[in-house]
C-alpha positions, 0 to 999 in steps of 0.5 A: 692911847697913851695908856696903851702906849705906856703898858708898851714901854713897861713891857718891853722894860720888863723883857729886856729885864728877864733877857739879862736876868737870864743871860746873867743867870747862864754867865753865873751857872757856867762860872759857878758849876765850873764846867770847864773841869768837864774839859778839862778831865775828860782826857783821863777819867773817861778812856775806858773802852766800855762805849755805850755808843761810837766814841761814847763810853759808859762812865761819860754818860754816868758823869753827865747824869750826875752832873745835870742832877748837881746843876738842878739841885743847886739851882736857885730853886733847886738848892730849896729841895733835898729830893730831885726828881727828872723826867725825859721822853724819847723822841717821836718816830715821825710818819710819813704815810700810813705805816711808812716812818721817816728815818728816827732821830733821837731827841738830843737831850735824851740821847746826851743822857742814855745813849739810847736810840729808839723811840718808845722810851722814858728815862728818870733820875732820881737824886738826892741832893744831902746824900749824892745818891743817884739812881737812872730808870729808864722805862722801854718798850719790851722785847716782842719777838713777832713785833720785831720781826717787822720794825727791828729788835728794841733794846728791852729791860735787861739790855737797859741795865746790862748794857745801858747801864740802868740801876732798874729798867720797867716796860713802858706801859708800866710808867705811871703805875711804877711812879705812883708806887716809887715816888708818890708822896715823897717830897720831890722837885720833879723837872721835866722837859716840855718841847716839841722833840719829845714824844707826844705820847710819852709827854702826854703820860708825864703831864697827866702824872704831874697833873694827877692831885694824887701824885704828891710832890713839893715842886713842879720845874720846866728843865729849862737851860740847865741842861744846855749849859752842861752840853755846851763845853764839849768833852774830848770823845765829843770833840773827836766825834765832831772833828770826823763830822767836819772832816768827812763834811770837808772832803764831801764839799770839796768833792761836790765843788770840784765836779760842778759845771754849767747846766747841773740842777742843783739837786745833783749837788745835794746828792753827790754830798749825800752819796759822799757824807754817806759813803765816809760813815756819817748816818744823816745829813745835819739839814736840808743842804742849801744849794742856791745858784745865782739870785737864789742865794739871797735867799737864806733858807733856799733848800728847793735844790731844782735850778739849773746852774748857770755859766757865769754865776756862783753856787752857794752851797750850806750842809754838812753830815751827822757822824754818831750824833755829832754834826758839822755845818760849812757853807762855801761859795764857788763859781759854776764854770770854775772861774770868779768875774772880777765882781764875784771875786771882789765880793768874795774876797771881801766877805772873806776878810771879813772872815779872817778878822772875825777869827784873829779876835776868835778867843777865850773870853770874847763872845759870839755877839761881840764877834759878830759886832765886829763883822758888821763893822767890818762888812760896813767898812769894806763896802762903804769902799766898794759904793754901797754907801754914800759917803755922808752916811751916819754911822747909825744909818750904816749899821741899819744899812749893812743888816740889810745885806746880812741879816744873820748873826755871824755864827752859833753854838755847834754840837749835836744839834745844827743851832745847838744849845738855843736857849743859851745866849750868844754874849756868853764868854767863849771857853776851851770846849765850845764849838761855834760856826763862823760864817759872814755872808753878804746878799745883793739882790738882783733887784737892788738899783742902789747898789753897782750893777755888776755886784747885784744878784750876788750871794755869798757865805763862807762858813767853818766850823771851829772849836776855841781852845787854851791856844786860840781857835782851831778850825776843824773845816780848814782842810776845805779850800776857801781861797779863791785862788784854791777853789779855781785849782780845785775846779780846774777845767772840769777834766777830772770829773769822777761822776757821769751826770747827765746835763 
């Protein structure tokens, strides 16, 4: 028993030891690599008009290919090796039924890279750290004419190069053939990405590559976080695209809150977001919106959307919309009848200026964990005063207490991806370029008797989307109402609905 007891404690050293190993790994890439140039460039050295994809131009994506191979190749094992070679699958396109597919999302690294949106495709850079010679194959489906008739027309070889702009391009059923011929017995690194996004297919041919005893190479590399650490910092054209997923996000939301009323189903809320996001020019909705009336709002994942919303209750409502591959992610919270009860409206208002503090410290230098230690400090001492909490209560018990009213951190990284960049850690110093989340929530359950009566069965989260730059933080969601005194005007007494829904 104390041997087993003592492997636990030596484990648990050592993974504490490989978290701030890495943590401290990521701190010095972001330091060392200088990514902030990236940022801080982008402005003059990508405004051509050759866009690959909306936004998008052909030199942007040459620069991200060549940045990610000088990141490999200076990495600590990286910088062992003069030949580089990477490997990234296109993602799966997704089933639902027999031969009817779910709508294709690109794996987002692929797209960072290629600016191609289809499926069945492999893209490989080769790169040659003395010399800084980089050459981009991608691997396609080809052109077939009776196929597409049916599922659309592919890009094909000549389009990769023409208009993706690939030194070669080969059929995909060519790849380990090609590979075998090109990079056999030469000496390389060869990276890879093996995740649950990449095409399983695809990722299987890659493996059975790397794995063949015949396919020599010096070294085999998981991708890891290099790549995130890259996506990260965000470019002016990203930052612009972002700022239309916000804005069109921010004008759906404030339509959805202005037409709610008693005795709607929260799915007709999930569809007028939908209906509005779409209409505006954005392809997806970021997620699975989250519309929770009443008690269900304490539940953080709520996306069954098919209650009734209910006069005197509040409706917390998570979404946002993808705008040529760039997202937003906003939660507000408003009251059904359009009008806050004097409990809602403290909570609200509470989780609000919790908010507010945790943006006037939202600057360069000052990490998201940081951030969120401040929320939790300051969620403690707002509802310490409202009688959540006894007034003996130790500090210790305070902050083990408060958790249990919001159990997520204050925000995360935004940018193709919902949570994006994960495996980067939130005690990153913040930089001009970033983009996080900002959302305090706080969750009384209706069956919690320890807290005041009136407060229970309440759930709220406020959420923006903010970008840090050189002058502080700019809230691209800002035109949304949040103010209680904003949302009631917008709501007013129901005379301006612009949809007939029957309730």
């Amino acid at each position: 028993m104390k041997r087993f007891f003592l492997y636990k404690v030596l484990f648990g050293i050592l993974s504490i030891f490989l978290i701030l190993l890495a943590f401290y790994y990521q701190y010095e890439l972001l330091e060392t690599f200088n990514i902030l140039d990236w940022y801080n460039s982008s402005h003059s050295d990508f405004s051509d008009k050759k866009y690959v994809t909306p936004g998008i131009s052909r030199k942007e994506y040459a620069w991200r290919r060549r940045q990610l191979m000088h990141v490999l190749a200076e990495d600590h094992v990286g910088r062992n090796y003069d030949k580089h070679l990477f490997i990234l699958s296109a993602a799966d396109l997704k089933i639902m039924t027999n031969d009817i597919p779910y709508p294709f999302h690109q794996d987002t690294d692929f797209l960072y890279l290629s600016g191609v949106n289809e499926p069945d495709a492999i893209l490989v850079l080769d790169f040659n750290r003395v010399s800084s010679r980089l050459k981009f194959l991608l691997f396609v489906k080809p052109k077939d004419p009776k196929r597409e008739l049916w599922d659309g027309a592919v890009i094909g070889q000549q389009a990769a190069v023409d208009y993706f702009n690939a030194d070669e391009s080969f059929p995909l059923n060519s790849f380990t053939s090609m590979m075998q011929e090109k990079f056999n017995n030469s000496g390389y690194c060869v990276w890879y990405k093996n995740r649950r996004t990449s095409h399983a297919g695809n990722q299987q041919i890659i493996l059975s590559l790397l794995n063949d005893t015949n396919f020599k190479k010096k070294a085999i590399q998981e991708l890891g976080f290099n790549l995130q650490m890259i996506r990260l910092i965000k470019s002016a054209s990203e930052i612009n695209l972002l700022k239309k997923s916000a804005t069109i996000a921010s004008k759906a939301f404030s339509k959805v809150i202005k037409n709610t009323r008693p005795g709607m189903i929260e799915s007709n809320l999930h569809a007028l977001l939908e209906y509005e996001c779409r209409i505006e020019g954005a392809q997806f909705l970021s997620f699975p919106p989250v519309v929770a009336g009443g008690n269900s709002a304490n539940t953080l994942h709520y996306i069954n959307n098919t209650q009734l919303l209910r006069d005197g209750e509040l409706v917390l409502m998570d979404g946002g919309c993808e705008y040529h591959g760039y997202v937003s992610d906003i939660t507000r919270t408003w009251p059904v009848n359009g009008k806050f009860s004097e409990a809602q409206k403290e909570l609200y208002e509470l989780v609000l200026h919790v908010q507010e503090t945790c943006l006037k410290e939202c600057k360069e230098d000052v990490s998201l964990d940081h951030l969120h230690n401040i929320m939790m400090v300051s969620l403690a001492t707002e509802l310490k005063k409202l009688g959540f909490f006894s007034e003996n209560v130790s500090s210790a018990q305070l902050q083990k207490q408060v958790s249990q009213y919001c159990p997520h951190h204050l925000g995360h990284y935004l940018g193709m991806d919902t949570h994006d960049t994960p495996l980067l850690h939130r005690g990153l110093p913040l930089r001009p370029g970033m983009v996080i989340t900002m959302e305090p929530g706080l969750y009384v359950s209706e069956n919690d008797l320890s807290v005041p009566k009136k407060y229970r069965g309440i759930g709220i989260r406020i959420e923006d989307d903010v970008l840090i730059t050189d002058h502080g933080p700019y809230i691209m969601t800002a035109s949304l109402p949040k103010q209680v005194v904003q949302i009631e005007q917008l709501m007013g007494s129901f005379k301006n609905n612009e949809y007939s829904i029957s309730v």
